[in-house]
N, C-alpha and C positions, 0 to 999 in steps of 0.2 A: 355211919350213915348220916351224919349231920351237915349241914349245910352251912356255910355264912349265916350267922343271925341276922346282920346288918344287910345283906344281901337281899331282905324280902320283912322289911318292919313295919308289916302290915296286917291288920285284925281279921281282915273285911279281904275274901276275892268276890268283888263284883261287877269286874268286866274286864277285859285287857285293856282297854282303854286309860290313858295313866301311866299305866309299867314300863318302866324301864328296861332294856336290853339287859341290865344284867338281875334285875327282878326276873325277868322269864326264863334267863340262863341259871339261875339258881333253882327254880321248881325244877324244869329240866334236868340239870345234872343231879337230884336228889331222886327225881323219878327214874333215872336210869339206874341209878343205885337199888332201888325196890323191885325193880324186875327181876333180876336174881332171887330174892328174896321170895318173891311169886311162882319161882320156877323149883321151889323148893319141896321135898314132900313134906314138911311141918311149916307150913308158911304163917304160922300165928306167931305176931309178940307182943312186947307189953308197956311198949313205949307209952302209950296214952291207955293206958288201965285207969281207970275211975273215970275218964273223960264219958260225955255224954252227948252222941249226936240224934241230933232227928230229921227225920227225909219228909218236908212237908210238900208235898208235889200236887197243886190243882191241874196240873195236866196227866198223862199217861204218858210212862217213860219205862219200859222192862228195864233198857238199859243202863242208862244213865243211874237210875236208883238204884240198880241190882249192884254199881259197880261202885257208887259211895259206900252201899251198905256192906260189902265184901271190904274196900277200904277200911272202913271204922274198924269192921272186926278184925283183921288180920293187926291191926295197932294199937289191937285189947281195948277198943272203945264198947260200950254200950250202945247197941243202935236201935233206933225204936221206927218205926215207917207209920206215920198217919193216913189211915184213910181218909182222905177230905171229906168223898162222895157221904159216908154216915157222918159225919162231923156237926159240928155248931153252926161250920161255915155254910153249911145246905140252908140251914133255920136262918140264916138272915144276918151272922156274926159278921161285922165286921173285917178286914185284915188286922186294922190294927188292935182291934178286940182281940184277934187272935192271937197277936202276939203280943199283949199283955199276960194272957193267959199261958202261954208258954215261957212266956220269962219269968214266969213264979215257979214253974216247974225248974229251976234254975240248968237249962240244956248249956253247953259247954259250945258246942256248934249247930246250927241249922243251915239246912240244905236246902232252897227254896226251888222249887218251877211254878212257875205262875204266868196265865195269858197275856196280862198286862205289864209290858214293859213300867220298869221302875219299882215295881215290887217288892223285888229283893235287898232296893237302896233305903224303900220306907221300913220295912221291916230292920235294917242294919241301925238305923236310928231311936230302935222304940226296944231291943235288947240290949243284956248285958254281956254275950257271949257273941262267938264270930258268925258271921253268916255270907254262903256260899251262897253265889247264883248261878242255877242248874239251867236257869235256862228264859228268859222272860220275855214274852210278846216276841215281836222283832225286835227287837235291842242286845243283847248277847248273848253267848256260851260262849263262855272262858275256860273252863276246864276242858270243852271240846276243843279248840282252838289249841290248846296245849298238849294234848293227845294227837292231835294229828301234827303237831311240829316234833314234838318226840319222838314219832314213827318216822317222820321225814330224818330226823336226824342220825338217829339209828343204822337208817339205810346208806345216808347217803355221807355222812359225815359233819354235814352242815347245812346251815340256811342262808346265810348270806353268798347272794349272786344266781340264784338257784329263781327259772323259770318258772311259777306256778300258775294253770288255769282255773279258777273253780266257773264251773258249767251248774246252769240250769235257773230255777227258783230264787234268782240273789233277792231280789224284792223282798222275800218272804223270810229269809233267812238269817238267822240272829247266829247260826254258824259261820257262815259267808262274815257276816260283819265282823265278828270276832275274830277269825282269819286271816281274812283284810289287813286290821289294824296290829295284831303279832307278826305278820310276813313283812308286811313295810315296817315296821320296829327290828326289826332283825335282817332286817337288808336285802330283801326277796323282791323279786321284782312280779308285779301280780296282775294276770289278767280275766276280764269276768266275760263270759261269754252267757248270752239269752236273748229271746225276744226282748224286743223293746218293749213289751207290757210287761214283761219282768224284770227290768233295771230300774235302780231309782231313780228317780229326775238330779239328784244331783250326785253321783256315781264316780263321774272324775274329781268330786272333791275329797275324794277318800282314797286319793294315788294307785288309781287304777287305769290299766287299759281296758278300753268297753268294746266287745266285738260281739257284733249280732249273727255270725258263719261262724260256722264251729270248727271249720278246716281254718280259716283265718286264726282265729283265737289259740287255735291248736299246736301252728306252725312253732316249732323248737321249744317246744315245754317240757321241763324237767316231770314235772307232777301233774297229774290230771283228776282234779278232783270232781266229783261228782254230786250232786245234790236233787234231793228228792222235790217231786212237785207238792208245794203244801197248800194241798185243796183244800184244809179243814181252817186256813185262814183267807182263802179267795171269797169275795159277791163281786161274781158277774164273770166274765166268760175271758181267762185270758190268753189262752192256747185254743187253736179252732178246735181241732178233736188229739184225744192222747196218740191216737197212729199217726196222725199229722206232726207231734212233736217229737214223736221219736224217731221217724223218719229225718227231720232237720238238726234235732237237738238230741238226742238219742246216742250213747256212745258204743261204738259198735268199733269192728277190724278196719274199715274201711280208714273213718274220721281218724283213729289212733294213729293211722301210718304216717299222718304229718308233724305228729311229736314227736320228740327224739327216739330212738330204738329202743330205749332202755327206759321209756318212761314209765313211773311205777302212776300206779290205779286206785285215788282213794274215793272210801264212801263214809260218811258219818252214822247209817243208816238210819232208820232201817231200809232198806232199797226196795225198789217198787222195777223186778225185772222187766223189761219192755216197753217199759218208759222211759227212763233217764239213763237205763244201760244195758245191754246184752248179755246174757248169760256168759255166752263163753269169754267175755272180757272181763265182766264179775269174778269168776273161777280163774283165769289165769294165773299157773300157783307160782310164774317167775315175775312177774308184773303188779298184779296184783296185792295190796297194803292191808284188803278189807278186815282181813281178821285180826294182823297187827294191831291195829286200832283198837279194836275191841280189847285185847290183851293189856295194851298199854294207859285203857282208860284207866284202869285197877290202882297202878302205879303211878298216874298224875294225879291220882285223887288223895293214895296215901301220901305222897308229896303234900300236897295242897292242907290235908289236914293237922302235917307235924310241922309243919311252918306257920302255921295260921297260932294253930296250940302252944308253939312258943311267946304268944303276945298274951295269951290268957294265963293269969292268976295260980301260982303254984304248978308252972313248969318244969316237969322233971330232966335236967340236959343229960343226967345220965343215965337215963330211962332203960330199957328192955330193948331187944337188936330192932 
């Protein structure tokens, strides 16, 4: 299960932003490799035995944490999950107090979500150990963005030339961005579809097509991905009412039948049914990607942590499967 060293000589994932086509080809082919592994009924090893992660998440994320910390352990890592909510950080601490205080406890890797984009870059400066960014403000998720290119890949064989739409909340979304910049790195040609109060103001500078109809947007799309409305970053009104947008923006039988026949159906979730998408297009078990995703976040993450672990201090290369 080993990968190119030189393929990914990097400490730090904290953003696709950077990576090279064949840095993202490397996590990729090392995460397809871990799925088997996943599919196994003993799926524990011991590659990173003595390693030490921790999942410091100011935001709320079942998933995203639930699927680092299954990663660590299935890699024989030690994982530890901080509650922020009781923490120091309620009492007024700092971030970077925080992670002075955690680089004494000498962690091997941290797993950051934080509201404020950058976060994860200040913290990468102020440890001695690697640090993931799980997900920060609007500015990225990478390890998302690599789960949904491993599920595309999976399926389809490849990325490059391959139509993709992502629908909905792009403004708000540090998924979309991360997305974005891995589909154009890998030769994907990408289109974003939303109201105009939810694209950026500068939207084509990030090798996009911007379409405000979602049957426009839709027309010959290999992939159609989906994205939730994130109300809990909006002040002020950007959709008139949710039945208003799922009526225009909403992805239902009707709007699908302008993508190709075979278009598959993703969602990063969690999904908000009846707003950004309809049930029985959610469920559709020939179309449909949603759970894939979820399955393959497991294995982008152990990817992500035994390449990252190869740059840190007393590396075992002939580690446990």
């Amino acid at each position: 299960m080993n990968a190119p060293a030189f393929a990914f000589a990097r400490r730090h994932l904290l953003g696709i932003e950077g990576l090279s086509a064949a840095e993202i080809a490397a996590v990729l082919d090392l995460a397809d490799s871990y799925v088997g592994q996943n599919r196994q009924i003993d799926k524990k090893g011991t590659k990173l035995r003595g390693r030490t992660l921790i999942n410091l998440f100011f935001e709320d994320s079942t998933r995203t944490r639930t699927s680092f910390e299954l990663a660590g352990k299935r890699l024989g890592v030690d994982v530890i999950n901080m509650s922020v909510g009781s923490s120091a950080v309620k009492k007024g601490e700092t971030l970077i107090d925080t992670a002075m205080t955690l680089n004494a406890m000498r962690p091997d890797v941290l797993v950051v979500r934080h509201p404020d984009s950058g976060a994860a870059n200040l913290l990468s400066q102020k440890v001695d150990g690697s640090v993931i960014n799980a997900g920060d403000g609007k500015h990225e998720h990478p390890t998302q963005a690599l789960v949904d290119a491993l599920t595309i890949r999976r399926r389809l064989g490849r990325l490059n030339g391959l139509v993709v739409a992502i629908c909905g909340d792009i403004l708000h979304s540090r998924v979309a961005r991360s997305n974005i910049l891995l589909l154009n790195t890998m030769g994907a040609r990408v289109k974003v579809i939303a109201p105009p109060t939810l694209v950026p103001g500068l939207a084509d500078r990030l090798g996009v097509e911007v379409h405000h109809h979602m049957r426009d947007g839709l027309r010959g799309a290999d992939i159609v991905m989906m994205l939730r409305l994130q109300t809990e970053r909006m002040r002020g009104s950007y959709v008139p009412s949710i039945r208003e947008y799922f009526r225009f923006y909403g992805l239902d039988r009707e709007k699908l039948a302008v993508a190709k026949p075979d278009a598959l159906i993703m969602h990063p979730g969690p999904m908000n049914r009846g707003v950004e998408i309809d049930t029985e297009v959610a469920d559709d078990i020939h179309r449909s990607v949603i759970r894939e995703q979820v399955e393959m976040g497991v294995a982008v993450r152990m990817a992500v942590l035994d390449l990252l672990s190869r740059h840190l201090p007393n590396y075992a290369a002939d580690g446990g499967k």
